[in-house]
DOVONU-517990 format. One record per residue: residue in three letters; x, y negated, z of N, C-alpha, C, O in turn. Coordinates in steps of 0.2 Angstrom, whole numbers, padded with zeros to 4 digits, always signed. Layout:
# DOVONU-517990
ALAXYZXYZXYZXYZ ...
***
This chain:
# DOVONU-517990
UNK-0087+0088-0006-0080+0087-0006-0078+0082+0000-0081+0077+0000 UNK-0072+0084+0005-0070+0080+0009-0068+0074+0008-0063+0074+0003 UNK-0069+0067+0010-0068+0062+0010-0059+0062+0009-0056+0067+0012 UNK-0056+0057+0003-0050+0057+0004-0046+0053+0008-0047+0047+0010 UNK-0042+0056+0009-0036+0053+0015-0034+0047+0015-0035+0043+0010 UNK-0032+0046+0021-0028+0037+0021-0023+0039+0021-0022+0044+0024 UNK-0018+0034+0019-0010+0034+0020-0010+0025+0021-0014+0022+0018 UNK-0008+0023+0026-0008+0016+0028-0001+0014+0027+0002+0018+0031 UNK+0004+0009+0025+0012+0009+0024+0011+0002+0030+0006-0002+0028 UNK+0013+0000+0035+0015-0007+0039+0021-0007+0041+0024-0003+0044 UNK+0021-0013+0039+0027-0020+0039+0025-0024+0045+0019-0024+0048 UNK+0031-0031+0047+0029-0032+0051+0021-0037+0052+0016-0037+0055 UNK+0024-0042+0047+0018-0046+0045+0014-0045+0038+0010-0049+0036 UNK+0016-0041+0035+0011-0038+0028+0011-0042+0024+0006-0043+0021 UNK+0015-0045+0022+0019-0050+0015+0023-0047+0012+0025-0051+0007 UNK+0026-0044+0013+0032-0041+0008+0032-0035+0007+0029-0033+0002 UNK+0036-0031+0010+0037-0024+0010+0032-0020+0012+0033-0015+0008 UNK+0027-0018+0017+0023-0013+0017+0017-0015+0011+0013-0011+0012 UNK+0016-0019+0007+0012-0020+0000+0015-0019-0006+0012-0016-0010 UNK+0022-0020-0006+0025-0018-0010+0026-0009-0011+0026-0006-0016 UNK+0026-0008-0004+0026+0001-0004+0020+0005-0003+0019+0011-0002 UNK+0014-0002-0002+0009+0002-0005+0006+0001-0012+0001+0004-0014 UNK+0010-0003-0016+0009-0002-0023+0013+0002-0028+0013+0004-0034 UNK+0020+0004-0022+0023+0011-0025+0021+0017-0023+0020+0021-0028 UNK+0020+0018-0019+0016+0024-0017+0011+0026-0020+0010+0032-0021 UNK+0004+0021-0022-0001+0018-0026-0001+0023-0034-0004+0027-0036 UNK+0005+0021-0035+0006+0022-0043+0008+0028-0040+0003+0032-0041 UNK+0012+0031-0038+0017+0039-0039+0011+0043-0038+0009+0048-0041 UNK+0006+0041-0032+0003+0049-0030-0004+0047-0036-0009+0050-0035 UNK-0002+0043-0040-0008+0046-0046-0004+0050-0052-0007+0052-0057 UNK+0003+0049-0051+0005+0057-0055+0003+0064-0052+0003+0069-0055 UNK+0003+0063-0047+0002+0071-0042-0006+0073-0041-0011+0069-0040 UNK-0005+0079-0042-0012+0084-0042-0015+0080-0036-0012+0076-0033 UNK-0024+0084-0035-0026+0085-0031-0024+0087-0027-0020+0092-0028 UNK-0025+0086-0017-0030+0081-0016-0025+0073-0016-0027+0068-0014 UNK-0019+0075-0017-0014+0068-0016-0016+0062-0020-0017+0056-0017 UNK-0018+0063-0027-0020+0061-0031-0027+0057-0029-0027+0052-0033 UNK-0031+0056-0025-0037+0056-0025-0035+0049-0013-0038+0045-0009 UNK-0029+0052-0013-0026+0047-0005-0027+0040-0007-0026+0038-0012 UNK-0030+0038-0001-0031+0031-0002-0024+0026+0003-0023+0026+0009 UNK-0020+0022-0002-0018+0018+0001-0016+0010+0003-0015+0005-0001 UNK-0016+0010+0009-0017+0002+0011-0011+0002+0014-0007+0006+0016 UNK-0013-0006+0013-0004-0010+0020-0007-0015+0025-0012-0018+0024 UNK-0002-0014+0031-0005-0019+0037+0001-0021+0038+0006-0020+0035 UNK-0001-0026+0045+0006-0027+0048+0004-0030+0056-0002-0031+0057 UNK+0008-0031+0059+0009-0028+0065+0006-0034+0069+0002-0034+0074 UNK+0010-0042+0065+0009-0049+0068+0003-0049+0066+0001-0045+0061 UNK-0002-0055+0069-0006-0056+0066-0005-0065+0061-0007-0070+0064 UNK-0003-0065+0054-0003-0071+0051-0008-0070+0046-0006-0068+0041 UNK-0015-0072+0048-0020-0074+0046-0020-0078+0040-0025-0078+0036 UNK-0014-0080+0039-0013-0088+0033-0010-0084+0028-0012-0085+0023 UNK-0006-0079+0029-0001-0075+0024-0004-0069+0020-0008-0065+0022 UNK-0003-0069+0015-0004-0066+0008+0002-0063+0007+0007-0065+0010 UNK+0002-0055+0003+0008-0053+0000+0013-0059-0004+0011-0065-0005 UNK+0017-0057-0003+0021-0062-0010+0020-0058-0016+0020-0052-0019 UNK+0018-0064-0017+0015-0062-0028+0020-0061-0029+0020-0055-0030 UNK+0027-0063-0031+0033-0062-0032+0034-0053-0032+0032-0049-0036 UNK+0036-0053-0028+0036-0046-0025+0030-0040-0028+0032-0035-0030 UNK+0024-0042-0027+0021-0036-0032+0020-0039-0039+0015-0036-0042 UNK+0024-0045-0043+0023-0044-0049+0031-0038-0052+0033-0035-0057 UNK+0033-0039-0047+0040-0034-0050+0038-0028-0049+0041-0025-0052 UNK+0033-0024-0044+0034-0018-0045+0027-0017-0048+0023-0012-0046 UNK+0024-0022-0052+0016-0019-0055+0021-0016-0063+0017-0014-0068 
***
């Protein structure tokens, strides 16, 4: 079996929005068949802020 894919979502500094759209995407493509089903998804960002975390906020609304 081929290794499964990455889908990477980046924002600019990786606290808000591309975490958030990687915990949307996260959930939907495990309603869909293989091989979508089985994609791996992360988030990055662009700046480097070493000190910054998602905002908890922000992924307790779309968990």
């Amino acid at each position: 079996m081929p290794a499964p894919k990455l889908i990477v979502t980046v924002g600019t500094a990786n606290i808000c929005r591309s975490p958030v759209a990687e915990a949307l995407l996260g959930h939907a493509l495990q309603a869909e068949a293989e091989p979508l089903r089985s994609c791996r998804v992360v988030s990055a960002g662009t700046l480097s802020f070493t000190y910054k975390r998602a905002v908890a906020t922000g992924l307790t609304c779309v968990a």
